[in-house]
ZARO-431287 format. One record per atom (N, C-alpha, C): residue number from 1; x, z, y; atom name. Coordinates in nm, 4 decimals. Layout:
REM residues N
+------+----------+----------+----------+-------+
: roti :       px :       pz :       py : zamar :
+------+----------+----------+----------+-------+
:  NUM :        X :        Z :        Y :    CA :
...
+------+----------+----------+----------+-------+
END
This chain:
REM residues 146
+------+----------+----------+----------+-------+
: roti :       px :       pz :       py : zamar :
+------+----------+----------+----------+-------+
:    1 :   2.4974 :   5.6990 :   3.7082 :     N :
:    1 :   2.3759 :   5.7707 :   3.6748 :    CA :
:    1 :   2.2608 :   5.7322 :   3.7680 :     C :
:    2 :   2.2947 :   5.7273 :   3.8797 :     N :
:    2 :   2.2063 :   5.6924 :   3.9919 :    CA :
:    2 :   2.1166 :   5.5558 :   3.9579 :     C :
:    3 :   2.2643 :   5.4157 :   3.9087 :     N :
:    3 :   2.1633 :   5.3111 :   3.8655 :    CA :
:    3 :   2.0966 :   5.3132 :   3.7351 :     C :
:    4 :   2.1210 :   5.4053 :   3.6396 :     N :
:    4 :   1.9843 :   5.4330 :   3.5383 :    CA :
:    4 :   1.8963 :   5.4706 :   3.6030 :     C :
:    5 :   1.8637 :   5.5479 :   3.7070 :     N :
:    5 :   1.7387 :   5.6305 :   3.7465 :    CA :
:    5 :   1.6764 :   5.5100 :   3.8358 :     C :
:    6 :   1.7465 :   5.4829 :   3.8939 :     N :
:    6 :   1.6531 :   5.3363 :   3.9571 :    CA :
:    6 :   1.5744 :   5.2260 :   3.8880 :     C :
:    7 :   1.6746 :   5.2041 :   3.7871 :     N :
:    7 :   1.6314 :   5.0907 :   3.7083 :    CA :
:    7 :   1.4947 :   5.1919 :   3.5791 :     C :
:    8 :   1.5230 :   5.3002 :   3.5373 :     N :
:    8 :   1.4205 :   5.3670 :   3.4755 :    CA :
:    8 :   1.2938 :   5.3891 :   3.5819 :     C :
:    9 :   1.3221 :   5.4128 :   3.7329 :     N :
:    9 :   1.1679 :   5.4130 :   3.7885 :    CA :
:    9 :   1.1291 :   5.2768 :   3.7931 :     C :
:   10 :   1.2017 :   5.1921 :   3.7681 :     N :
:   10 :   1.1711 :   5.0525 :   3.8115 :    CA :
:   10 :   1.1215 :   4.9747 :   3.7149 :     C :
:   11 :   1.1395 :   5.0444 :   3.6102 :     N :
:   11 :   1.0714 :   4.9884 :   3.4049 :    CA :
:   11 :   0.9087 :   5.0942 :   3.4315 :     C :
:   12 :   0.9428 :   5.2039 :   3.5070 :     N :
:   12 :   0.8193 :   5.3468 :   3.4555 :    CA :
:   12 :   0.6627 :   5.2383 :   3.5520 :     C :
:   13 :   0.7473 :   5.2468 :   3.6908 :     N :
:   13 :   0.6976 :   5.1685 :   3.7863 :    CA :
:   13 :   0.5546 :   5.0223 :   3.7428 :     C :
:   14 :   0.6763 :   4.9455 :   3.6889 :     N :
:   14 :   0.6046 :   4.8173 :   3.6485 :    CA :
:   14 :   0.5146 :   4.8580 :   3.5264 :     C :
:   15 :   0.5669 :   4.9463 :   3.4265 :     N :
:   15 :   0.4946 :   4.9799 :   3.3246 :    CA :
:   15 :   0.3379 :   5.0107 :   3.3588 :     C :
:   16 :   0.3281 :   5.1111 :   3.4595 :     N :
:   16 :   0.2392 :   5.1614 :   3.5436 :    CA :
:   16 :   0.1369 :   5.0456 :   3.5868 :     C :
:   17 :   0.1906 :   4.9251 :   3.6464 :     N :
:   17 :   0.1371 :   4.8398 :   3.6954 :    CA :
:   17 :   0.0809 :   4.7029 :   3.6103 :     C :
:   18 :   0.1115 :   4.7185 :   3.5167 :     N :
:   18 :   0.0757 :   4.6350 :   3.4038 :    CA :
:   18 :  -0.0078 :   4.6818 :   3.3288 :     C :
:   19 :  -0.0097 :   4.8452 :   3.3392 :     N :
:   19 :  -0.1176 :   4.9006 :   3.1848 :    CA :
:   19 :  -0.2581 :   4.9228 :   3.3216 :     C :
:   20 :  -0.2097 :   4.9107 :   3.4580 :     N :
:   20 :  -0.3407 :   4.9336 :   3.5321 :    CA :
:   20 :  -0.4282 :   4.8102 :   3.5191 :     C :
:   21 :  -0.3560 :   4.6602 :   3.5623 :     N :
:   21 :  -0.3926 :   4.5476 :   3.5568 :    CA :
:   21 :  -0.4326 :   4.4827 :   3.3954 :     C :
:   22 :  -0.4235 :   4.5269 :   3.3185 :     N :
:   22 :  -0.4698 :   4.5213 :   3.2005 :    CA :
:   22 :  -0.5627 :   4.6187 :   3.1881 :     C :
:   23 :  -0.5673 :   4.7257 :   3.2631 :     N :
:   23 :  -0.7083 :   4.7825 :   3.2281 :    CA :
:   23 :  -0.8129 :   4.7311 :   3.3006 :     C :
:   24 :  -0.7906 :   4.7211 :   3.4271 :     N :
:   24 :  -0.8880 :   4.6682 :   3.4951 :    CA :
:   24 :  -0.9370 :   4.5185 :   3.4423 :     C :
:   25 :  -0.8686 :   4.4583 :   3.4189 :     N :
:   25 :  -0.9146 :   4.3342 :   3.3145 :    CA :
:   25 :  -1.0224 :   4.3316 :   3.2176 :     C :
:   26 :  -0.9873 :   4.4151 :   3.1649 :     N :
:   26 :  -1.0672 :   4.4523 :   3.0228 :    CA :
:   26 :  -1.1977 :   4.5178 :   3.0791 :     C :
:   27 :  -1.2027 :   4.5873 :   3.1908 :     N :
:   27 :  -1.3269 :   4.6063 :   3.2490 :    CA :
:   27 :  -1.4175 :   4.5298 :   3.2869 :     C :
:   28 :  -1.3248 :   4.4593 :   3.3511 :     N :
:   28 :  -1.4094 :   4.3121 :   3.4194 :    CA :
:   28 :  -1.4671 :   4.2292 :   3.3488 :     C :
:   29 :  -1.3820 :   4.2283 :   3.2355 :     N :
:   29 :  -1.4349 :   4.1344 :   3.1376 :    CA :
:   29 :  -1.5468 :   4.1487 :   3.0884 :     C :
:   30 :  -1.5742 :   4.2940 :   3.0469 :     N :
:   30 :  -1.6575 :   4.3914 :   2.9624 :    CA :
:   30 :  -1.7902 :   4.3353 :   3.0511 :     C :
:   31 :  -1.7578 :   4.3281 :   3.2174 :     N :
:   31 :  -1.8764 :   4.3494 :   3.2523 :    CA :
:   31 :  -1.9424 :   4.1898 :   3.3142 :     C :
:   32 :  -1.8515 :   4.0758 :   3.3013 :     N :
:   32 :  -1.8556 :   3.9106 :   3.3605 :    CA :
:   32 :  -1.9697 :   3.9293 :   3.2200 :     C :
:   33 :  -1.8898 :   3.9170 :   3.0841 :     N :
:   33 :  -1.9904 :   3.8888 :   2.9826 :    CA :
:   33 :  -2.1175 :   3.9789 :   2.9604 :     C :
:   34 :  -2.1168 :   4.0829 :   2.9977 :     N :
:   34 :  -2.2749 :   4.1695 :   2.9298 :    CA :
:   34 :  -2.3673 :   4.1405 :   3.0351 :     C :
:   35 :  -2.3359 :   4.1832 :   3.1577 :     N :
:   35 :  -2.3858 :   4.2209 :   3.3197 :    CA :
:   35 :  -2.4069 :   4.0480 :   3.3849 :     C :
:   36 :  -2.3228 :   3.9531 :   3.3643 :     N :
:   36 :  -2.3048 :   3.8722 :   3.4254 :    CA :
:   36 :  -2.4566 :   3.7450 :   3.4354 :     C :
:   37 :  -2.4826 :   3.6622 :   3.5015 :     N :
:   37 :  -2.5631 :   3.5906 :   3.4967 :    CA :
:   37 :  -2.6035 :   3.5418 :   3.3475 :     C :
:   38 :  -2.7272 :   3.4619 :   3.3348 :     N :
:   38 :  -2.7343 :   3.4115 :   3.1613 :    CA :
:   38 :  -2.7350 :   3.2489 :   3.2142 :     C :
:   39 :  -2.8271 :   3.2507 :   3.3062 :     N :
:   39 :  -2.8733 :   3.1337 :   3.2900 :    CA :
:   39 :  -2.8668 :   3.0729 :   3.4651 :     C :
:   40 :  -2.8228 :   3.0013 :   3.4693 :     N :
:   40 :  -2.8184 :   2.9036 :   3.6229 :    CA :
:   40 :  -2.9656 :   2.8545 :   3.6515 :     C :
:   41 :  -2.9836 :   2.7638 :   3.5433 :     N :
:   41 :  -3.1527 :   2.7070 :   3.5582 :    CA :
:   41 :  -3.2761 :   2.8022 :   3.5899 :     C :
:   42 :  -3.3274 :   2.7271 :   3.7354 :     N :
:   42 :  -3.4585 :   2.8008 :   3.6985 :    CA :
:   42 :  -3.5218 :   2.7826 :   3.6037 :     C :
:   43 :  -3.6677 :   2.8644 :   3.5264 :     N :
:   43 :  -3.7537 :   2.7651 :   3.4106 :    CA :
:   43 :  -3.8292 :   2.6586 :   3.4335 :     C :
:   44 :  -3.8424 :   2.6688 :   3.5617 :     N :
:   44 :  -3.9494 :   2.5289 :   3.6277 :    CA :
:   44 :  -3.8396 :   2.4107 :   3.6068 :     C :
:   45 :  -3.7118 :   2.4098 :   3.5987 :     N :
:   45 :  -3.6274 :   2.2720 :   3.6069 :    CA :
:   45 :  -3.5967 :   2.2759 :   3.4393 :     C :
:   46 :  -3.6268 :   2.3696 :   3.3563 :     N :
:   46 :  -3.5746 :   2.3845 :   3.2045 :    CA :
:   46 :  -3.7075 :   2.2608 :   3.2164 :     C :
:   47 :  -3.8401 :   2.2975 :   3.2442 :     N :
:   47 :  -3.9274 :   2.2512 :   3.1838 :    CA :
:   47 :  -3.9471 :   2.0562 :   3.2219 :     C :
:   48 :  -3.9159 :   2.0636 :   3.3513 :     N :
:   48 :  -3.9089 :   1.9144 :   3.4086 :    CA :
:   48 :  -3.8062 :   1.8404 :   3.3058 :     C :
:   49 :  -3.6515 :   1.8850 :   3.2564 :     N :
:   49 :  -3.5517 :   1.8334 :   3.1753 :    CA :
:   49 :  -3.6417 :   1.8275 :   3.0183 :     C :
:   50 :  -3.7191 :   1.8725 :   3.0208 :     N :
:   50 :  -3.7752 :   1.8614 :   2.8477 :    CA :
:   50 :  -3.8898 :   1.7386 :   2.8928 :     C :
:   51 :  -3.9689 :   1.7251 :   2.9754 :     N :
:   51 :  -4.0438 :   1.5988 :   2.9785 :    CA :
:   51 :  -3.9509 :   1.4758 :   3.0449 :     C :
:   52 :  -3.8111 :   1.5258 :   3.0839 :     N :
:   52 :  -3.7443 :   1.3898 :   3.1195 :    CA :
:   52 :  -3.6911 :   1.3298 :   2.9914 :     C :
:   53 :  -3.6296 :   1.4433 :   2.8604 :     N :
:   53 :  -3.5994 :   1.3985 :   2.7339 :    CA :
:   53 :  -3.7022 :   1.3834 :   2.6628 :     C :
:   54 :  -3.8184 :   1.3678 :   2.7026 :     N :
:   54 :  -3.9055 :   1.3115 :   2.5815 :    CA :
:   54 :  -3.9193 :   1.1863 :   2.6445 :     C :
:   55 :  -3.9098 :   1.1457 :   2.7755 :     N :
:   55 :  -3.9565 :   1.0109 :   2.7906 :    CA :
:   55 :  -3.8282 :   0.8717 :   2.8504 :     C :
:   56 :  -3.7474 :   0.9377 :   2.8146 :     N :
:   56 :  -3.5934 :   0.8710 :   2.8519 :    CA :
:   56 :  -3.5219 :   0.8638 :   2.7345 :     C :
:   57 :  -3.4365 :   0.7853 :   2.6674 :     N :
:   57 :  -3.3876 :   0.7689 :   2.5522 :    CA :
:   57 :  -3.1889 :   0.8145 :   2.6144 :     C :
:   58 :  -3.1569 :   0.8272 :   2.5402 :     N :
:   58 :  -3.0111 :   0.8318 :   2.5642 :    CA :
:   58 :  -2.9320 :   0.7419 :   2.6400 :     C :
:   59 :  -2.8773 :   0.7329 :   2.7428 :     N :
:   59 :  -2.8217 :   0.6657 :   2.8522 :    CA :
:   59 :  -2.8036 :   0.6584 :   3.0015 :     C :
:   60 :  -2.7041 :   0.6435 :   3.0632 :     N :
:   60 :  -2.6585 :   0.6489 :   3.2262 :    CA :
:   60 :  -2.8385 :   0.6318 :   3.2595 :     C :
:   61 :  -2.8570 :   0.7239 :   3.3893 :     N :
:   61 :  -2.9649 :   0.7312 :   3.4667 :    CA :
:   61 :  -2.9437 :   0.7142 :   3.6052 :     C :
:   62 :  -2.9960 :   0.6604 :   3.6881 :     N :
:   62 :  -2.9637 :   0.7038 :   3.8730 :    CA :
:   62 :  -3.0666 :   0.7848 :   3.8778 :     C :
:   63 :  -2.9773 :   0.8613 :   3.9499 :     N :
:   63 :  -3.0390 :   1.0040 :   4.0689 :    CA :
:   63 :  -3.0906 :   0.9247 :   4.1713 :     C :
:   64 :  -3.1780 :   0.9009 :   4.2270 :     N :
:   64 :  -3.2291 :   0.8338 :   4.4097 :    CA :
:   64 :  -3.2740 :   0.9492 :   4.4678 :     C :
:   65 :  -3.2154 :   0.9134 :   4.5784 :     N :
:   65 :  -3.2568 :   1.0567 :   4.6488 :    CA :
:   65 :  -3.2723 :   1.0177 :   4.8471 :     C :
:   66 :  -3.3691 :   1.0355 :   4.8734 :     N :
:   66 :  -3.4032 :   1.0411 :   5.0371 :    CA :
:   66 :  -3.2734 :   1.0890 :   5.1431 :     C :
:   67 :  -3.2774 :   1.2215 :   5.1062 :     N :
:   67 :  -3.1389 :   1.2439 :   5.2074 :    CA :
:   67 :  -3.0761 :   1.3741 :   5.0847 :     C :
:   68 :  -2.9047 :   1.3653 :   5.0876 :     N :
:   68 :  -2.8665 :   1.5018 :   5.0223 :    CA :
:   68 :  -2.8626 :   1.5982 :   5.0219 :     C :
:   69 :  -2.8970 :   1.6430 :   4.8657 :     N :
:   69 :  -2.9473 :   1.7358 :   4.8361 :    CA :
:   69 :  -2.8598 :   1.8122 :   4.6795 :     C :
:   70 :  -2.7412 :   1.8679 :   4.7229 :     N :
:   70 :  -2.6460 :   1.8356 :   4.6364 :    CA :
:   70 :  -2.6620 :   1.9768 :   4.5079 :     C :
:   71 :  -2.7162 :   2.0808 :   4.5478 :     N :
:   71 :  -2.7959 :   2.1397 :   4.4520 :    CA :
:   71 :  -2.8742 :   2.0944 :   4.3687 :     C :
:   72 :  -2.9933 :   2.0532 :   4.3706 :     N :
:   72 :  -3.0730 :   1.9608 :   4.2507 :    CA :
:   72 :  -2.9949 :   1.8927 :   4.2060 :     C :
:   73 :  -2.9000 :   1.7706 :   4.2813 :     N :
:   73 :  -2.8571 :   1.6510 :   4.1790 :    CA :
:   73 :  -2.7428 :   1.7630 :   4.0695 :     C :
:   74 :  -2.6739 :   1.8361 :   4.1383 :     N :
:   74 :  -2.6212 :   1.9607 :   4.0242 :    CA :
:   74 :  -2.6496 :   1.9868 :   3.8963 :     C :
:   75 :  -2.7758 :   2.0314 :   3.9352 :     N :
:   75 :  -2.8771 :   2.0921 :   3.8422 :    CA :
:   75 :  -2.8887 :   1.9278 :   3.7036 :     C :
:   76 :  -2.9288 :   1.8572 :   3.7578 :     N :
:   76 :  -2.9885 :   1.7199 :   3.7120 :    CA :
:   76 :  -2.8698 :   1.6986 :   3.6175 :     C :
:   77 :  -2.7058 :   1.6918 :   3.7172 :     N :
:   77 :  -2.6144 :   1.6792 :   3.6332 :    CA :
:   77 :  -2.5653 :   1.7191 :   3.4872 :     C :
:   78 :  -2.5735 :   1.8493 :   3.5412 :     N :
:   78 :  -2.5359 :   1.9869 :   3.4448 :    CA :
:   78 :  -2.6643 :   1.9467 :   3.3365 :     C :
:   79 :  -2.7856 :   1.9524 :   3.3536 :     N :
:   79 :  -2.8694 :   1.9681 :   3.2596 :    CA :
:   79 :  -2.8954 :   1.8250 :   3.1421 :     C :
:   80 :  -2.8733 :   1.6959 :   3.1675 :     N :
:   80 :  -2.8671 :   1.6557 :   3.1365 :    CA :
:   80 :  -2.7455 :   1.5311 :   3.0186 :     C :
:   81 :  -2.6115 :   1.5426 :   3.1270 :     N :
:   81 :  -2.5315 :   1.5291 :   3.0583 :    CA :
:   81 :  -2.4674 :   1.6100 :   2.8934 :     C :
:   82 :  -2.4028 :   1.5465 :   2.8011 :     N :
:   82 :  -2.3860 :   1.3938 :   2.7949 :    CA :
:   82 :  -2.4377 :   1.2699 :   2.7745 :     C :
:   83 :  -2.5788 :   1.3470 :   2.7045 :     N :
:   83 :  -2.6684 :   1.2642 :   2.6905 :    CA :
:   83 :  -2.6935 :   1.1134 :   2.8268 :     C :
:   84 :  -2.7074 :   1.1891 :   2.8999 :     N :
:   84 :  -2.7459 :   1.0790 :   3.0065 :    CA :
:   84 :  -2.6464 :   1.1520 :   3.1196 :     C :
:   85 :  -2.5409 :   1.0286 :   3.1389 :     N :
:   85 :  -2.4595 :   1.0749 :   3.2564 :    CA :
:   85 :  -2.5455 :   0.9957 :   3.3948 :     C :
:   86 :  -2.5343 :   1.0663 :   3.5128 :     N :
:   86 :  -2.6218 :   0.9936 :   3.5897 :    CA :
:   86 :  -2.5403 :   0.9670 :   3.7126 :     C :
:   87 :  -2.5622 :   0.8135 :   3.7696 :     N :
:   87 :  -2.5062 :   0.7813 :   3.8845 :    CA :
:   87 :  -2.5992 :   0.7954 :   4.0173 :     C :
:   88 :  -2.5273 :   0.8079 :   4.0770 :     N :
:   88 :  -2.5946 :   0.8920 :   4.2392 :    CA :
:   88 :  -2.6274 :   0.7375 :   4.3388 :     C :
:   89 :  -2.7762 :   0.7728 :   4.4098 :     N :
:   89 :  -2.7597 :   0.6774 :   4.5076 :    CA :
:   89 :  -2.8200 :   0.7396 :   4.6129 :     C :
:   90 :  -2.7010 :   0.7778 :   4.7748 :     N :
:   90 :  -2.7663 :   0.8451 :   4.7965 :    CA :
:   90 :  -2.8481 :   0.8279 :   4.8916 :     C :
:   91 :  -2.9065 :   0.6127 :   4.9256 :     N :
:   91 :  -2.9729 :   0.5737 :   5.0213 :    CA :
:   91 :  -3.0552 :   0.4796 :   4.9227 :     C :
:   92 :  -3.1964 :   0.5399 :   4.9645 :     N :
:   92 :  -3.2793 :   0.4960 :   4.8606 :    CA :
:   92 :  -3.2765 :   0.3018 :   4.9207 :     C :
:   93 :  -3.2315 :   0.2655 :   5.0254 :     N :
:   93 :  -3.2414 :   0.1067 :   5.1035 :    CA :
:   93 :  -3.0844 :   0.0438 :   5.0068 :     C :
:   94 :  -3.0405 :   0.1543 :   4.9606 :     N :
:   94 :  -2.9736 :   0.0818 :   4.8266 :    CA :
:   94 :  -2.9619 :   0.0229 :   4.6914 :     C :
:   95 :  -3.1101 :   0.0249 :   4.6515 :     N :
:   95 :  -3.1858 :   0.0336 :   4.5245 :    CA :
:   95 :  -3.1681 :  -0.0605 :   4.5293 :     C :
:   96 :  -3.1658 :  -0.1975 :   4.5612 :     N :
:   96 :  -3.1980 :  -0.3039 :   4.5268 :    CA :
:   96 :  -3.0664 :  -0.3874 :   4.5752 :     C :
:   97 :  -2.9613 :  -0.3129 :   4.6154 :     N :
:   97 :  -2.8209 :  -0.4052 :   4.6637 :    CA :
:   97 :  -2.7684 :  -0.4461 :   4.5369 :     C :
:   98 :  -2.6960 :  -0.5964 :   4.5816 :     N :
:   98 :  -2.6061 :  -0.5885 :   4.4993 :    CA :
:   98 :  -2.5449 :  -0.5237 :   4.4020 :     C :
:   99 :  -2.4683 :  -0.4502 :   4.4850 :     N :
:   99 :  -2.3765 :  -0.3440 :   4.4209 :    CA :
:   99 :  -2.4339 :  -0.2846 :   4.3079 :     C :
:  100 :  -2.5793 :  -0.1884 :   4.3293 :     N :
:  100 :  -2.6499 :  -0.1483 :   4.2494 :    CA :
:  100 :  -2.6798 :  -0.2413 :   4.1169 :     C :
:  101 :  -2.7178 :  -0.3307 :   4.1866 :     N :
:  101 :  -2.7603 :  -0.4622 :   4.0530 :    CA :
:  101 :  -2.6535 :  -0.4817 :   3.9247 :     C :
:  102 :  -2.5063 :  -0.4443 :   4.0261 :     N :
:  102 :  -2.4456 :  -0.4883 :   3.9343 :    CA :
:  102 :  -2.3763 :  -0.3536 :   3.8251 :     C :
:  103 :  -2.3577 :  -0.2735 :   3.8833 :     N :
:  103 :  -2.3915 :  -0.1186 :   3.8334 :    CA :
:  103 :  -2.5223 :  -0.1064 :   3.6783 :     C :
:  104 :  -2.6228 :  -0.1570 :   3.7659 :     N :
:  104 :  -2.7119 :  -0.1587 :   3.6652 :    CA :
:  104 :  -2.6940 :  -0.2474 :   3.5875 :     C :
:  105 :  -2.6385 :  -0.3580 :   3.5703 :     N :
:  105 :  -2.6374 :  -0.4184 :   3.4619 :    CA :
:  105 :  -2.4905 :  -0.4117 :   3.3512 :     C :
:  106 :  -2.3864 :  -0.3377 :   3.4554 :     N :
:  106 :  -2.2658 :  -0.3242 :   3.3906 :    CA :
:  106 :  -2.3008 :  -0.2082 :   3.3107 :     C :
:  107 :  -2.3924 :  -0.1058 :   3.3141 :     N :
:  107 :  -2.3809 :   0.0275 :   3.2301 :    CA :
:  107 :  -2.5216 :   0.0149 :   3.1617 :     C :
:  108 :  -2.5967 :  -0.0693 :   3.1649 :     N :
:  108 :  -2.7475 :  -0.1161 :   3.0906 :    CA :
:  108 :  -2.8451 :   0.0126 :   3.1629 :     C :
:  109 :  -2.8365 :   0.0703 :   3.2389 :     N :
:  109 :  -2.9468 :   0.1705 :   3.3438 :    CA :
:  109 :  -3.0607 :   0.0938 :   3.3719 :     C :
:  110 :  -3.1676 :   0.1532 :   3.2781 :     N :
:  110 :  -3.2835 :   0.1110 :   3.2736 :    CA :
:  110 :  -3.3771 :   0.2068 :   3.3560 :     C :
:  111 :  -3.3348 :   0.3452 :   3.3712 :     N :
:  111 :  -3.4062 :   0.4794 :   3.4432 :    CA :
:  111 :  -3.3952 :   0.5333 :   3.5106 :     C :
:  112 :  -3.4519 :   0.6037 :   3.6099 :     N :
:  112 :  -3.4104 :   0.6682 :   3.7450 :    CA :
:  112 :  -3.4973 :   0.7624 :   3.7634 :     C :
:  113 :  -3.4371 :   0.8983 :   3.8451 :     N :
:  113 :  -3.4744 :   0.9781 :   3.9068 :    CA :
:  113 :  -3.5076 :   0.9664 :   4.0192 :     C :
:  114 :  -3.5996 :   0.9778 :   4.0936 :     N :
:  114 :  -3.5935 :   1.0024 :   4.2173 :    CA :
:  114 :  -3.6537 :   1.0793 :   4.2797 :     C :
:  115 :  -3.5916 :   1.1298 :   4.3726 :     N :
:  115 :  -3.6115 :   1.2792 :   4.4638 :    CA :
:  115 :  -3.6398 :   1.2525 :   4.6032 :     C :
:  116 :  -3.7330 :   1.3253 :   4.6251 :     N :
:  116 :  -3.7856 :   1.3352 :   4.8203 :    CA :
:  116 :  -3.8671 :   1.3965 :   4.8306 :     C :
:  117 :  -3.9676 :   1.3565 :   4.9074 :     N :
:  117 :  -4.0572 :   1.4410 :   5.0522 :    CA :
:  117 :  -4.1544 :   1.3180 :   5.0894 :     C :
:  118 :  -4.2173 :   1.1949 :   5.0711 :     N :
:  118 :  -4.2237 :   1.1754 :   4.8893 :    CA :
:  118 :  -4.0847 :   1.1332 :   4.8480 :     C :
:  119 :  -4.1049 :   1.1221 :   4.6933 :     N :
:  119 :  -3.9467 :   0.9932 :   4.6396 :    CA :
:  119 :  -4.0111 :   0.8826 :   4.6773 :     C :
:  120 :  -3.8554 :   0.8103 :   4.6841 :     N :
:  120 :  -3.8799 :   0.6835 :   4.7022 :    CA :
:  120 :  -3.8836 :   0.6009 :   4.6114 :     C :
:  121 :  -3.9332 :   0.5137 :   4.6236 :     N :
:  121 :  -4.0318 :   0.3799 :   4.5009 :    CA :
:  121 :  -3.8783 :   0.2945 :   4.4758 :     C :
:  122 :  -3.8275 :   0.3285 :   4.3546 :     N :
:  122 :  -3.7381 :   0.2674 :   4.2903 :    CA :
:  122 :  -3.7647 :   0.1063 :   4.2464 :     C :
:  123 :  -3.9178 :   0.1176 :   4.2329 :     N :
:  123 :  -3.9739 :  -0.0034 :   4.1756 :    CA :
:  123 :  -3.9734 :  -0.0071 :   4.0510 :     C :
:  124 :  -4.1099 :   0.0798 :   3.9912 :     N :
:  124 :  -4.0756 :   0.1161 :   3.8036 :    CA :
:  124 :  -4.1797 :   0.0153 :   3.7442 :     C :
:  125 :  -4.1435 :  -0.0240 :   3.6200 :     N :
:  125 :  -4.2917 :  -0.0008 :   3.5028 :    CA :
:  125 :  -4.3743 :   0.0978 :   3.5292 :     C :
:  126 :  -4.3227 :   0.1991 :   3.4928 :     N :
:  126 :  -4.4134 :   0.3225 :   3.4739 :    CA :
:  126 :  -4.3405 :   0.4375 :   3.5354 :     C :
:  127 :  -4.3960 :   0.5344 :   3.5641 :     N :
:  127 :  -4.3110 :   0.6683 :   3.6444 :    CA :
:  127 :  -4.4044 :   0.7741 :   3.6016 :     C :
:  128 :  -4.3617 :   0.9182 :   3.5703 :     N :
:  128 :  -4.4308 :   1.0463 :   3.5613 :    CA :
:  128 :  -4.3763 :   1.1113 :   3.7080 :     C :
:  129 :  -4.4666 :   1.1747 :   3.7294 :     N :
:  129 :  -4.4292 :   1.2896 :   3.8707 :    CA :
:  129 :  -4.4247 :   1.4351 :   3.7486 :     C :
:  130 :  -4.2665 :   1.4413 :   3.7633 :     N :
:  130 :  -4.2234 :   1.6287 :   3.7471 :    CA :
:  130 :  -4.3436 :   1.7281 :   3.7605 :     C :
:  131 :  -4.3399 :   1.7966 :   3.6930 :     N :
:  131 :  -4.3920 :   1.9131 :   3.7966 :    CA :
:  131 :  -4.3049 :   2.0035 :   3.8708 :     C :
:  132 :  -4.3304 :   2.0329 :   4.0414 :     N :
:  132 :  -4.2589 :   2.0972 :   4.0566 :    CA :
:  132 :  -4.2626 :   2.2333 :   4.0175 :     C :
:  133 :  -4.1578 :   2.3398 :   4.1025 :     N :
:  133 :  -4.1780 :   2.4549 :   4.1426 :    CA :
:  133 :  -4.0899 :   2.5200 :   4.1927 :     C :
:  134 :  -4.0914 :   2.6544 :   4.2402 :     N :
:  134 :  -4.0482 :   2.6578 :   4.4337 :    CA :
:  134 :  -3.9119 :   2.6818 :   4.4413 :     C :
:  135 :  -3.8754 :   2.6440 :   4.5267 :     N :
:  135 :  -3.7636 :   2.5566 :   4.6027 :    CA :
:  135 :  -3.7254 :   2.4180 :   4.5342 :     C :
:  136 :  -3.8240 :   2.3715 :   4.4810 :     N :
:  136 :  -3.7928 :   2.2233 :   4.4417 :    CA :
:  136 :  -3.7942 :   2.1142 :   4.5620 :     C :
:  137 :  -3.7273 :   2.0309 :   4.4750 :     N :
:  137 :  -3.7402 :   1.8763 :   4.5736 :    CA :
:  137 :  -3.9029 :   1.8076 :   4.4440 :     C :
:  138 :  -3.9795 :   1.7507 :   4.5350 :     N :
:  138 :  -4.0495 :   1.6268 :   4.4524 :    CA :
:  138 :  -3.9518 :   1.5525 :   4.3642 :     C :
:  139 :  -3.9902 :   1.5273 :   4.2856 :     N :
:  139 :  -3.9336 :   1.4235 :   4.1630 :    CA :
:  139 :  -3.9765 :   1.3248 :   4.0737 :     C :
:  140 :  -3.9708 :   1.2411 :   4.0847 :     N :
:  140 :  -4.0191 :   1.1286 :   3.9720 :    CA :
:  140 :  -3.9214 :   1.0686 :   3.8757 :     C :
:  141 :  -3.9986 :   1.0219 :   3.7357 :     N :
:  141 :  -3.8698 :   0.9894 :   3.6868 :    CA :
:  141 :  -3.9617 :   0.8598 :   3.6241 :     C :
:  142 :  -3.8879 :   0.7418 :   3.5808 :     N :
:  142 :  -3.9308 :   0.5943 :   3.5200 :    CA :
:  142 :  -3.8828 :   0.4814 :   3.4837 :     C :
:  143 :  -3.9173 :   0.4230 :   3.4598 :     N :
:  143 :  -3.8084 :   0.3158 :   3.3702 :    CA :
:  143 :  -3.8539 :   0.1907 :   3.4950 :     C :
:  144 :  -3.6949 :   0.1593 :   3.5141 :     N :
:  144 :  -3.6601 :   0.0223 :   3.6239 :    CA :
:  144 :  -3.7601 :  -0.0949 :   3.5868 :     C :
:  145 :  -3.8275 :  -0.1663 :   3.6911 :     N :
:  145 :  -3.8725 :  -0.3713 :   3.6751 :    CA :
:  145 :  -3.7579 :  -0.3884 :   3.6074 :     C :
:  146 :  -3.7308 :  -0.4983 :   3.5636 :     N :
:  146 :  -3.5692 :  -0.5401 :   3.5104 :    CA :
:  146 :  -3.6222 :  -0.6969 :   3.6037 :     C :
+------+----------+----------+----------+-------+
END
């Protein structure tokens, strides 16, 4: 008799502990989706990503960037992919290596971002300056010399 009563507090027990953890679940949940953040982006970076897709066509981009800054390139990531997956460079005295050259010509990367305090001169055709806004990095974006 004794081991029914054990094994019955030991079913009542867990029962207990499962209908709590399932409630609390369902709370949490209730409140991640209604209560929870909407949007990551500020609107000042919604608005910079809509003049980078009007003047960039579909394809790999480099990020250039002065020193890291792993928030923005985030942002850059997230907002733009899949459209344009973008490769990172994170010493602008690398723009013109090898390596890069060959990067750029293995994935056809005609465009670049670049970020600083000023950015640094990728060496474009043409370039627009972003607009910023606050806590931004400067930004330019433009299509590579080939």
């Amino acid at each position: 008799m004794r081991s029914f009563l054990a094994h019955l507090c030991a079913v009542v027990t867990l029962g207990a502990g499962l209908y709590a953890a399932l409630a609390r679940a369902n709370l949490d949940r209730a409140f991640v989706y209604s209560a929870g953040v909407r949007r990551v982006y500020p609107a000042g970076h919604l608005r910079q990503v809509e003049i980078f897709k009007s003047l960039v066509p579909k394809g790999p981009v480099f990020y250039i960037m002065d020193q890291p800054d792993y928030w923005q390139v985030g942002l850059w990531q997230r907002s733009i992919y899949p459209d344009n997956p973008v490769f990172l460079i994170y010493d602008p005295a690398l723009v013109h290596a090898p390596s890069t050259e060959n990067l750029r010509t293995k994935h056809l990367i005609a465009y670049a971002l670049c970020a600083g305090n000023p950015p640094p001169d990728a060496g474009y055709e043409w370039k627009v300056e972003l607009p910023s806004y606050p806590a931004s990095i400067p930004i330019v974006v433009g299509k590579l010399k080939r």
